[in-house]
C-alpha positions in Angstrom: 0.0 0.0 0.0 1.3 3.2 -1.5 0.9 6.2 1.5 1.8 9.5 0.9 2.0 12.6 3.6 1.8 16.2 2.7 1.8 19.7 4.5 0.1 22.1 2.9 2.1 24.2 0.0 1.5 26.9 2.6 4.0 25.5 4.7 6.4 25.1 2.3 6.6 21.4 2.6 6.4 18.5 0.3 5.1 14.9 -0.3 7.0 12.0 1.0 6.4 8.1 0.5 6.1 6.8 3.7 7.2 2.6 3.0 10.0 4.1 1.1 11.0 5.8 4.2 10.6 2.5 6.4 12.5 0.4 3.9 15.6 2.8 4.4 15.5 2.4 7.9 15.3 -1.5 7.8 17.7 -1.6 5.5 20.3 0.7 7.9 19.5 -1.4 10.9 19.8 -4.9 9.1 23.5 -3.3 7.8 24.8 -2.5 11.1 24.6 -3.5 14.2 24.8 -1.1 17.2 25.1 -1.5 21.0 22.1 -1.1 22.8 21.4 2.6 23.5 19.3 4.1 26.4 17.2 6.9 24.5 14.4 9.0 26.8 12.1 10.4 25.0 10.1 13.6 27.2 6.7 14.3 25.5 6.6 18.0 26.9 3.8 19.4 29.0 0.7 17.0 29.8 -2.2 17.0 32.7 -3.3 20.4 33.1 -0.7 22.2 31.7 -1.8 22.0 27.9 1.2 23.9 26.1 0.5 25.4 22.6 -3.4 25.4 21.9 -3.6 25.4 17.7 -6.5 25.6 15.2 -9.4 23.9 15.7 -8.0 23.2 19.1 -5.2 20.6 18.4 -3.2 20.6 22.1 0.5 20.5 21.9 0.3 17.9 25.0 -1.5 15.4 22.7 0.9 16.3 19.8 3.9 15.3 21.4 2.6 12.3 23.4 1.7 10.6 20.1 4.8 11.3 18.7 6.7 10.0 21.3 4.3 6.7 21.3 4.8 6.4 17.7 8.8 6.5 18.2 8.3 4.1 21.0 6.1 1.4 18.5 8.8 2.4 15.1 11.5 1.0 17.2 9.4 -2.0 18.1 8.0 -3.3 15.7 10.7 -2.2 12.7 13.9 -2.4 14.8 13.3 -4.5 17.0 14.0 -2.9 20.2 17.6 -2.1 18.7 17.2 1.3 20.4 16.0 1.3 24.6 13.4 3.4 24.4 12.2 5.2 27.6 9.1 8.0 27.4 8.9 10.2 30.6 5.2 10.3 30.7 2.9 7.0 28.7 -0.5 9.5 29.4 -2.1 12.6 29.9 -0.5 13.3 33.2 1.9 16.0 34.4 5.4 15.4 35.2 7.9 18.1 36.6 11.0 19.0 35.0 13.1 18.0 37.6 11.3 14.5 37.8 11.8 13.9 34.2 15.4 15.0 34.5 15.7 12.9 37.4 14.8 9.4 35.4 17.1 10.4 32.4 20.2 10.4 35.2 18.6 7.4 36.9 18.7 5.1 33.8 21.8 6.4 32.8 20.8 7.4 29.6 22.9 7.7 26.3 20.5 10.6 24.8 17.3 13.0 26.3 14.9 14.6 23.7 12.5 16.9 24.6 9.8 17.0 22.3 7.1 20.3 22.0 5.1 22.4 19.3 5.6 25.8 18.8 3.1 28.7 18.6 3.1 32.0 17.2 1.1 35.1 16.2 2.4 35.7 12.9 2.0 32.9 10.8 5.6 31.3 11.5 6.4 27.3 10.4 8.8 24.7 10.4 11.1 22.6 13.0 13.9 24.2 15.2 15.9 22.2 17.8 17.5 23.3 20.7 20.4 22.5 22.1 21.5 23.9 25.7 23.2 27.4 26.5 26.0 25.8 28.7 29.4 25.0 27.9 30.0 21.2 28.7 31.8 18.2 27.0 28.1 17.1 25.5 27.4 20.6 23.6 29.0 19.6 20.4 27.4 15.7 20.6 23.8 17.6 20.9 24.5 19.6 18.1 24.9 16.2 15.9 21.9 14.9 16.9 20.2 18.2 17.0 21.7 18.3 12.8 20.9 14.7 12.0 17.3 14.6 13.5 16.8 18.1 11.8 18.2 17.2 8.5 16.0 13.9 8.1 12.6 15.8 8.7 13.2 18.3 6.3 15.1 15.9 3.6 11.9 13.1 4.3 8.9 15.3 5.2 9.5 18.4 3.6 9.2 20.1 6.8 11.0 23.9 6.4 14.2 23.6 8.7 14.2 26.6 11.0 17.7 25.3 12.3 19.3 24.3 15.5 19.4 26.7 18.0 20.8 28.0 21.5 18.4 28.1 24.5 17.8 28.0 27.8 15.5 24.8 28.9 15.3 24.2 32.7 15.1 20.4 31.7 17.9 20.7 29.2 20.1 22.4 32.0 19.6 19.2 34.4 20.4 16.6 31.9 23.0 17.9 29.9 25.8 17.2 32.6 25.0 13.6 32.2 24.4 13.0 28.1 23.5 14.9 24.6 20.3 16.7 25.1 18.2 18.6 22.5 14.4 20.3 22.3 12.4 19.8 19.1 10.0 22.1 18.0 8.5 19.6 15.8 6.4 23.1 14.2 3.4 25.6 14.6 0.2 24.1 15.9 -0.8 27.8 15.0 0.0 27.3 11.4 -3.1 26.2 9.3 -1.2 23.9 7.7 1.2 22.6 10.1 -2.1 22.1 12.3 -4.0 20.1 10.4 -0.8 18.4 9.2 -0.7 17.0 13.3 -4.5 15.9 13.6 -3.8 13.0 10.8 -2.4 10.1 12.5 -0.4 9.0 8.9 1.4 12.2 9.5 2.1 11.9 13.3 4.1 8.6 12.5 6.0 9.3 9.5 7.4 12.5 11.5 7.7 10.1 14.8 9.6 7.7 12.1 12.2 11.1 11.0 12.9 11.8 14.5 14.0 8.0 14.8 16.1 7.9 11.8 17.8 10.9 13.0 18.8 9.3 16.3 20.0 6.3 14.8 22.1 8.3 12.0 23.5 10.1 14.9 24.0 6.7 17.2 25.8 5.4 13.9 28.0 8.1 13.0 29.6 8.0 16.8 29.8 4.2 17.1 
C-alpha cells in the first residue's frame, strides 16, 4: 500500500512516500549493528498544563505524546528494540521537569529529547531544535543529533528547517551534565497547515519515524 504525507504548500513542505521511508530504515538497521542505546524520549507538557493550543484546538500535550508513542512502537515493531526506548510520561499526566530530569540520570541514559510544538502570532512554520546554553563536553554531541534529527525531517517530510538553536531549557540544564540533550520544535500548531498536518495520524508517524532515523544516524556516526 502506496501512503503518501503532505503539508500544505503553505507551509512550504512536500510529499513523502512513507514505506520508502521504512524500507531505508530497515535496511540501515539490518547493515549494522549497534550496541544497545538508552534513548528518553520527554513528550513536553501534559495533565493540566496543555502547552500550545492550535487551530481547531489541536493541544500540543497530545501532539507530542503521540509522537513519542509512535517512536516508542517504530522502534518495536521495525527495529526490533535495537534502540531502549524510555518516554517520561505513557498518558495525559503532568510530570515536573526535575522528575523527568531525574529518570534520564537514573537510567543512565545515552541521549534525552524533549519534544514540544511551537506557537506564534504571525504565521511562522517549520522545525527548530535546541540544544542547551551551557558549555559542557556534551554541547558539540547535541549539536549532531540536533543536525541529524533536523536534517531527516526536512530531507523526508519536507518540513521547512528553521535550524538548530541555543536556549535556555530548565530540563535541558539538568540533563545535559549527564548525556546529549536537545528540544524539538516539531512546528506551529498555529500554522493552518502545520495544524492540520498533526491531527492525521499518517502524519504523526512518519514524522515520529524522522525523529528515529535521526537518532539512529547520529548513534551510527559515533559508534
Amino acid at each position: 500500500m502506496l501512503i503518501t504525507l503532505k503539508i500544505g504548500s503553505r507551509a512550504g513542505c512536500k510529499s513523502v512516500i512513507f514505506w520508502l521511508l521504512i524500507l531505508k530504515m530497515c535496511f540501515s538497521f539490518c547493515q549494522v549493528e549497534l550496541p544497545k542505546k538508552i534513548v528518553v524520549i520527554d513528550p513536553g507538557h501534559g495533565g493540566k498544563d496543555t502547552g500550545a493550543i492550535g487551530v481547531h484546538g489541536v493541544l500540543e500535550k497530545e501532539v507530542v505524546l503521540k509522537i513519542a508513542k509512535e517512536i516508542l512502537n517504530h522502534n518495536h515493531l521495525i527495529l526490533d528494540d535495537r534502540i531502549e526506548v524510555y518516554l517520561t510520561r505513557y498518558k495525559d499526566t503532568l510530570i515536573s521537569l526535575s522528575d523527568r530530569a531525574m529518570l534520564t540520570r537514573e537510567l543512565k541514559s545515552d541521549l534525552f529529547i524533549s519534544l514540544h510544538c511551537n506557537a506564534a502570532i504571525t504565521g511562522a512554520s517549520g522545525m527548530e531544535i535546541f540544544v542547551a546554553d551551557k558549555d559542557n563536553p556534551h554541547m558539540e554531541s547535541s549539536v549532531q543529533l540536533a543536525t541529524s534529527v533536523l536534517g531527516e525531517s526536512g530531507r523526508k517530510l519536507g518540513i521547512r528547517e528553521r535550524g538548530v538553536k541555543v536556549g535556555n531549557f530548565q530540563v535541558q540544564r539538568e540533563t545535559m551534565d549527564f548525556c546529549p540533550t536537545i528540544l524539538i520544535e516539531t512546528g506551529f500548531v498555529t500554522h493552518v497547515d502545520e495544524g492540520d498536518y498533526y491531527q492525521k495520524p499518517r502524519n504523526i508517524k512518519a514524522v515520529a519515524l524522522a525523529i528515529l532515523l535521526g537518532i539512529y544516524n547520529y548513534l551510527k556516526s559515533e559508534d
